[in-house]
N, C-alpha and C positions, 0 to 999 in steps of 0.2 A: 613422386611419392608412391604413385602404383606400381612403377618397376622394382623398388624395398619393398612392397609387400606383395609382390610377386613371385620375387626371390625366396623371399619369408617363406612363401606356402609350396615353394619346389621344395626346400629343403625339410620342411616338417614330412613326418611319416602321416599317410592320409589312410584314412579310414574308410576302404569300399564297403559297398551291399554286398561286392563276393567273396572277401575277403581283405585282410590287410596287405597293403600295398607300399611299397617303399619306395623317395623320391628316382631311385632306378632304374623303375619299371617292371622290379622283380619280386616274387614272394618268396617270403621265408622259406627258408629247405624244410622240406619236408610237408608240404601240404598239399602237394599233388596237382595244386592247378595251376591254371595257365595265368602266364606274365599279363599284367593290363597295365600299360603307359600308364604312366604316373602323371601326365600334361594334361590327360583328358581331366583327372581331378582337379589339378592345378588350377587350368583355366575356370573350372566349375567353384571351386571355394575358391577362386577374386568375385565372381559374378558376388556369391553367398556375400565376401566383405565388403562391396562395393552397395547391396543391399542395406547392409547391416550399417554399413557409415550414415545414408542416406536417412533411416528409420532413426538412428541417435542424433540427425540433425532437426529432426522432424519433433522430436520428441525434445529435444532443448527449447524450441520455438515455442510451443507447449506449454514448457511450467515455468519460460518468463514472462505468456501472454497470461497465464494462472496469477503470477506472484502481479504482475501489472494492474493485474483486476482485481484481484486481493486488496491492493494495496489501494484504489480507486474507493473500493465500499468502507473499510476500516480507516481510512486518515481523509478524503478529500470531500468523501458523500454528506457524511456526518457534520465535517465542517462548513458545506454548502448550504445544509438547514439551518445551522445553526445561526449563520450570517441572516442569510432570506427568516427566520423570526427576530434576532432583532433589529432589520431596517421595518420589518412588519410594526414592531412595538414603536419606533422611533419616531413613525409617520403617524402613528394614532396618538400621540401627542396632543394634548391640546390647553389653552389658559389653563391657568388654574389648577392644573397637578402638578404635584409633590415629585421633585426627583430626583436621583444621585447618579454626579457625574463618575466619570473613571476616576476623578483623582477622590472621590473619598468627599465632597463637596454636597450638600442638600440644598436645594431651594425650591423655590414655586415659580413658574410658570408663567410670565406675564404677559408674554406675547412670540408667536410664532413666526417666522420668516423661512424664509425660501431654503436657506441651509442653515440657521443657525436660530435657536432660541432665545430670549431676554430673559432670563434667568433671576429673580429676587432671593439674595440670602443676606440673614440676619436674621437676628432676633429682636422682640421689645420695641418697634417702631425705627430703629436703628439699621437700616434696611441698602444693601446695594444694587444695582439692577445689571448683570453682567452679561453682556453674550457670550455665548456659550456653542459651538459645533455644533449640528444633529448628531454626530457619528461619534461625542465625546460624552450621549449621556448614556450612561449602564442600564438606568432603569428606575419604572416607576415606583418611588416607596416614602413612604412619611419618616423622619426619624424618629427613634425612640427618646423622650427626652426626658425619661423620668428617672431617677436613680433608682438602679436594682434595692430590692428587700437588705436591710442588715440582721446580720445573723445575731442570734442570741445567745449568749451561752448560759446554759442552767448547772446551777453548783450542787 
């Protein structure tokens, strides 16, 4: 691969501090100065592209460890908390609260166990007593069980 762009940089016209230089080793007619090998450039701009390769590998390295870490705070951090509060809420559980499962389920609370709750839902004395996951309740809440206001219409 160095040797293609070694060749590459013989054959471009190189640009001295004393003047413009052509892969021949000669200047243009008419400028009155002396010939400066064109090789000494050469080998000097591979040094320049072998720099410059190194510095774009450095710099890729860079803005995937950026987008990595990026990506660390915006998708995995946020979801770390949010996990760690609700095993927080799940564990503080206790008889007697009101609570909804994932699936949309309410009941109370009747007794706690090691990984899973006894759960009582129904209504009216009508009552069943289900176990239930720790990891399957949503959260503590009462349900609402009164029917919304009806509207009126005035003529």
């Amino acid at each position: 691969m160095f040797d293609v762009l070694a060749n590459g940089i013989q054959r471009l016209t190189v640009f001295a501090a004393e003047g413009l230089v052509t892969p021949g080793g000669t200047t243009p007619a008419g400028t009155g100065e002396a010939a400066v090998p064109a090789a000494n450039y050469a080998g000097e701009a591979l040094h320049v592209a072998e720099e410059a390769a190194g510095m774009n590998m450095w710099l890729m390295l860079v803005i995937w460890g950026a987008v990595i870490v990026g990506f660390w705070f915006l998708m995995m951090r946020p979801q770390k908390k949010r996990e760690k509060k609700m095993k927080e809420m799940q564990a503080g559980i206790k008889a007697g609260d009101n609570v909804v499962t994932n699936g949309g389920m309410f009941g109370r609370v009747a007794d706690v166990g090691t990984d899973c709750f006894v759960v009582e839902m129904g209504i009216s004395g009508r009552t069943v007593k289900v176990p239930i996951l720790k990891s399957d309740v949503l959260g503590v809440r009462e349900p609402v069980l009164t029917p919304p206001p009806k509207e009126t219409t005035e003529a």
